[in-house]
C-alpha positions as CSV (number, residue, x, y, z in Angstrom):
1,X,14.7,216.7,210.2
2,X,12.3,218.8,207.4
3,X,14.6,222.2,206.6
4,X,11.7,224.8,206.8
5,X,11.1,227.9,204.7
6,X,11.6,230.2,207.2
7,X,14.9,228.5,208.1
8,X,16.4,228.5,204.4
9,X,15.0,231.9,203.9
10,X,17.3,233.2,206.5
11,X,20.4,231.9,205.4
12,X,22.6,233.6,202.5
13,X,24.0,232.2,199.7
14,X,27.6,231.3,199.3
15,X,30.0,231.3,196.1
16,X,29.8,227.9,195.0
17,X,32.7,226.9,191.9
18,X,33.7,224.2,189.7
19,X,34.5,221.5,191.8
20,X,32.1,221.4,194.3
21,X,30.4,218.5,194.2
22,X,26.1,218.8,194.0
23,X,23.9,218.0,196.7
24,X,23.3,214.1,197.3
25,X,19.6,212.8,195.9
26,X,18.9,212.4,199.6
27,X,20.2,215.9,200.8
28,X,18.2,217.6,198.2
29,X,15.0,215.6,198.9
30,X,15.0,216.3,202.4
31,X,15.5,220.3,201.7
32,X,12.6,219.9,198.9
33,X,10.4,218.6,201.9
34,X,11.0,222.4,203.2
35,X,9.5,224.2,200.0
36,X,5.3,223.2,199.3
37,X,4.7,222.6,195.9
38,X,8.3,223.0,194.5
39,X,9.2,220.0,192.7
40,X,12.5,217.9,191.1
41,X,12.8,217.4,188.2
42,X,15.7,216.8,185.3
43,X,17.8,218.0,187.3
44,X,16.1,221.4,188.6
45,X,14.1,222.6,191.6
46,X,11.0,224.0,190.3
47,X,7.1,225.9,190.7
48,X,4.9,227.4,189.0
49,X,3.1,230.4,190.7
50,X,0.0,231.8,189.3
51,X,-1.4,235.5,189.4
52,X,-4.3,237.6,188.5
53,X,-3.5,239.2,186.3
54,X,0.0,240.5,184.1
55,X,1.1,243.3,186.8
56,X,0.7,241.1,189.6
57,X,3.1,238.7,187.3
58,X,5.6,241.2,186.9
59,X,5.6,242.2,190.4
60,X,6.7,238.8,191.0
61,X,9.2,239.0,188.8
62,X,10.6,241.8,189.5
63,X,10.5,240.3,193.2
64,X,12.1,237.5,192.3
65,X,15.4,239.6,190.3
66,X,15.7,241.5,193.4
67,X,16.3,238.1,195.3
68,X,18.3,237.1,192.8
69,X,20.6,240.2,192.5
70,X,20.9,240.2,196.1
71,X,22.2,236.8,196.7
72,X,24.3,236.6,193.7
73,X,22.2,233.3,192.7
74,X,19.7,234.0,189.3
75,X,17.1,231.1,188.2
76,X,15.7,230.1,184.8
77,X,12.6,232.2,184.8
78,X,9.7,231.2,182.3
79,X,6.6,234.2,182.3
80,X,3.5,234.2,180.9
81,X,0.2,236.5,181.2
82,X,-0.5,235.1,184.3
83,X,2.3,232.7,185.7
84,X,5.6,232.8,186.3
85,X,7.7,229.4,186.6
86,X,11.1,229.5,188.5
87,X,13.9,227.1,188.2
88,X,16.8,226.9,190.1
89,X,20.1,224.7,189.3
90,X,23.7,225.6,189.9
91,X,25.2,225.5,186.6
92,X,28.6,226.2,188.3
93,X,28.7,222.4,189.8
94,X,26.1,221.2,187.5
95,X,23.5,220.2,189.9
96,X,21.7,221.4,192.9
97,X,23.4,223.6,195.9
98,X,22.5,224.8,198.6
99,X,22.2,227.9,197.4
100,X,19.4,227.1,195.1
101,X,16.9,226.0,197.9
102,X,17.9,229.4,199.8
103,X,16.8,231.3,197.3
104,X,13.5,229.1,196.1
105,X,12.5,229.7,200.2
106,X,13.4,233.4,199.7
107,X,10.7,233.1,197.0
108,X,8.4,230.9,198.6
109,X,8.8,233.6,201.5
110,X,7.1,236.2,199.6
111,X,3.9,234.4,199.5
112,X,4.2,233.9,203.4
């Protein structure tokens, strides 16, 4: 069954520590399914969103440390003039969690 955005979205992070094994290939490809246009790749859930122009960028970003802060859970963000990419890993485990798709749908969410 397809995990949708609205159902991640609504969960909260956890802790996760050294240890705890990452999600299994099919685990996090059936989570992915939940999250248009968010990709895997070396390792990392990814997207890039576009904007207007640099405000609306930096609204987004500011957006997106908000989330971050709030769940405990911070992605790799890359932003330029116009676009913003997010990455999310768990470098605690050294993979993907749970937690990183929570917080990609939290994102996702505030284009919904």
């Amino acid at each position: 069954m397809e995990a949708k955005v609205c159902d991640l979205a609504a969960q909260q992070c956890r802790p996760c520590e050294g240890g705890t094994p990452p999600l299994p290939p099919d685990e996090a490809g059936r989570l992915l399914e939940g999250l248009p246009g968010w990709e895997l790749a070396d390792g990392v859930i990814r997207k890039r969103f576009e904007f207007k122009n640099y405000s609306q960028t930096m609204a987004f970003v500011n957006a997106v440390a908000w989330i971050a802060q709030s769940q405990g859970h911070h992605p790799d963000l890359e932003v330029s003039y116009r676009s913003c990419r997010v990455s999310y890993s768990t470098h605690a485990i050294g993979g993907l969690s749970e937690n990183d798709f929570i917080c990609a749908a939290r994102v996702e969410a505030l284009f919904q």
